[in-house]
Structure formats: structure tokens, C-alpha cells
C-alpha angles and dihedrals in degrees: 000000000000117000132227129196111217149143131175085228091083085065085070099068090105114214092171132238123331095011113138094210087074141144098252087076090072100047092049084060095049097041083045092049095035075053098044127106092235092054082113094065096045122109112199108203125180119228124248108279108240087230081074103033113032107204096208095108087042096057096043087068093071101013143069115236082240097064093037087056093046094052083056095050101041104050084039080069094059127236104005140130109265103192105306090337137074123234141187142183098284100049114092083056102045092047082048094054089042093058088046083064091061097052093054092047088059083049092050105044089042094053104039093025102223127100141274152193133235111209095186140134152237093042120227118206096102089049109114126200093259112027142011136249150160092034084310116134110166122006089251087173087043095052090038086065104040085050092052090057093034101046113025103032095247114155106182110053119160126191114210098196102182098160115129090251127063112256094230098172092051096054085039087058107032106043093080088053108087094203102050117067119192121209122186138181117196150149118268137226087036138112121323087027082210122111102085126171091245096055098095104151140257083279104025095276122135126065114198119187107189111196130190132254114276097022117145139190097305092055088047096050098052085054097050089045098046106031117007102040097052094039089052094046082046089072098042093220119221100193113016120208120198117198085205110201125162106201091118093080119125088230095053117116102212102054142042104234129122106214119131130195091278091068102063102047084058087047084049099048080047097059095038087063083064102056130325084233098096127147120196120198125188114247129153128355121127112174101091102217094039106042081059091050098056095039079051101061088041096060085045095046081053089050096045 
């Protein structure tokens, strides 16, 4: 069985209308996996409610009081931007219960050692620790991390961020931390127009690959086999985190890449050859049909 972490009530962070960060990008995965020929091997677990796990101590690891307090303020007055990103009622508790996902995937993976999925929204890589931006509201796969080292005594964590766009506000959190690496593909020039080669971390930590626009799965295959693959075996991770966005498909409609589904059931083999403890968290993708598909043939390549 391969678990995934999911609630409707992610579908109830409100971006408005015509926003492409929206909750019908959740309900296309499901209805593809619910589809799918493997539905029979999926376990659909509910995250932790925050009634019963308050997140406060979570979100200080990566966040200032200040930004924590602004999230709250601004979703309790409705619909409104908050920084880059829109918010709603519901929001500070939604993002809450999706990083609690997360939590309980690290659980999850660490304890039964297989890996998971984390269907959640809003993402987090953009999400700074003090402010928000690009439909982020709090650095799930940052947290996630820090939890991992923090709370359950683990010394060697890697990211794998390889949504179209730089995580930003994961390298931002976790470069000043010496047993988490962070490792990110992504188109340049794009937002955030961060994610340079020379931006390696206080410890040597970060790894950024920067691709061009309109590379495809050559291009992305020389650079997992060259840089990212061998970089990732080289810290011998112990608990794995994917920020898995799918903005690099050919079909997505806010970046210039040329990946299909296949591609990332090959990423993912790949980074089961490295350890079975792999954590995969939803980011970016943003072409309905085609961000299913490729969480899709993730999840399979896992099962298979």
C-alpha cells in the first residue's frame, strides 16, 4: 500500500477566481488516482487536525512571530492579497493542517520506512521566513526537515525541489542548518530569478542547477546524472524530501519547460535507488490533466 496524505479540506484555501494555484488541482489528482489501475494499493490518510496538533512551535522553526501573525490577520479578513499570495478565511488553518501533512508524512516514511505523498495546498517553497510569496504561504518542505533533525535526532536530510520554479524560501531556511542539504532544478531566468550556481550554502550545502528555458528531458537527465544524483548519494540521506512541483511539463501554462509524466516516474526510480525514505510533497503544476498524470506515474513508479 502507498499512503497519501490528504483532506478536502485543502480544497477550502480560496485563491479566487481565475487563479491558477486553485483547489481543482487537487481534485483532478485524486479523481486520476481514485481512476487509476493501481486505486487498490492507495492508503488515504487524513493529517493530523491542528486541534490536536497546534502547529505554533512548528512554524517558529522556520518563521518569525511577525509572519505567522500576519498570515492570521490577513485570511481572518476574508478574500484578500496577502503579499504575492491570496488568501481567505479559511487559510491560516488550511496552510496549518497542510503542514501538518507533512509532519505526519515524515512520521510515516521514518516509521514504516516506505514512502509517501503529500496531496496539500497551498505549496511552500517560495515562503520566506518572513513573508510569503508566489501562492506560498508557510516552507512546509523546510519545516518538514528541520522537524526530521529536531525532533527525531536525524543528522543527514536532503530536498529534492524539482518544481519548475527555484524554492527560494527553502534554501533561504535551511542553508544555515549543517545536516539538511537542499538540492533545486529550475528554469532560469524565472520568478523568483534566484537559484544561481554560485549559491552553495553557509556549509556547502545547496546545490542549485539552473536550466534553460525550453529544456526537456535530455537536458534533465544529463543534470540528474551528473550533478544531482551523485550530490544527493554523496550525503547519504537518511530521510529524503521532495518539494514535488510539476510546472516543468511541457503542457503548463506558467513556465517554458518540455517534461512529460514519464519523466518523472524515471526522476522518481532514480531517487528510490537512493533510499526507499522518500517523502514527496505537492508544489507547483498548474495544467490540470497533466499535473494528475505526472503525480500519477510518480506514486506507480513508487509501487512498482
Amino acid at each position: 500500500m502507498f499512503p497519501i496524505f490528504y483532506s478536502d479540506r485543502f480544497l477550502d484555501h480560496d485563491t479566487g477566481h481565475g487563479h491558477p494555484e486553485r483547489a481543482a488541482r487537487l481534485t483532478a489528482i485524486k479523481t486520476a488516482l481514485e481512476r487509476s489501475t493501481f486505486a487498490n494499493q492507495l492508503e488515504w490518510l487524513l493529517p493530523t487536525p491542528i486541534e490536536v496538533r497546534p502547529v505554533n512551535d512548528l512554524l517558529l522553526l522556520a518563521h518569525t512571530t511577525q509572519h505567522i501573525a500576519r498570515v492570521t490577520e490577513f485570511a481572518a479578513s476574508g478574500i484578500s492579497a496577502f503579499e504575492s499570495t491570496p488568501v481567505s478565511a479559511a487559510s491560516d488553518d488550511v496552510a496549518r493542517l497542510a503542514l501538518n501533512a507533512w509532519i505526519d508524512g515524515v512520521n510515516e516514511v521514518m516509521t514504516k520506512n516506505r514512502s509517501a505523498f503529500v496531496l496539500a495546498r497551498p505549496p511552500g517553497h517560495h515562503a520566506l521566513p518572513d513573508e510569503g510569496m508566489g501562492f506560498c504561504l508557510f516552507a512546509n518542505a523546510a519545516i518538514a526537515a528541520i522537524y526530521a533533525v529536531e525532533y527525531l535526532g536525524l543528522s543527514r536530510v536532503s530536498i529534492l525541489d524539482w518544481d519548475v520554479h527555484h524554492g527560494n524560501g527553502t534554501q533561504a531556511i535551511v542553508e544555515k542548518h549543517s545536516k539538511i542539504r537542499y538540492c533545486s532544478l529550475h528554469q532560469f531566468p524565472a520568478y523568483p530569478m534566484t537559484g544561481a550556481a554560485s549559491e552553495t550554502g553557509e556549509f556547502g550545502n545547496i546545490l542549485n542547477v539552473p536550466l534553460k528555458p525550453g529544456s526537456g528531458a535530455d537536458v534533465y537527465n544529463a543534470a540528474f546524472e551528473l550533478q544531482v544524483l551523485p550530490w544527493l548519494r554523496s550525503g547519504d540521506p537518511q530521510l529524503l524530501i521532495i518539494s514535488a512541483g510539476y510546472d516543468a511539463m511541457a503542457v503548463d501554462p506558467l513556465a517554458r519547460m518540455r517534461l512529460n509524466a514519464d519523466d518523472y516516474g524515471r526522476f522518481t526510480k532514480w531517487c528510490l535507488e537512493i533510499t526507499p525514505r522518500i517523502l514527496f510533497g505537492l508544489e507547483g503544476g498548474y495544467d490540470l490533466d497533466g499535473l494528475a498524470m505526472a503525480v500519477a506515474k510518480t506514486i506507480e513508479t513508487c509501487l512498482n
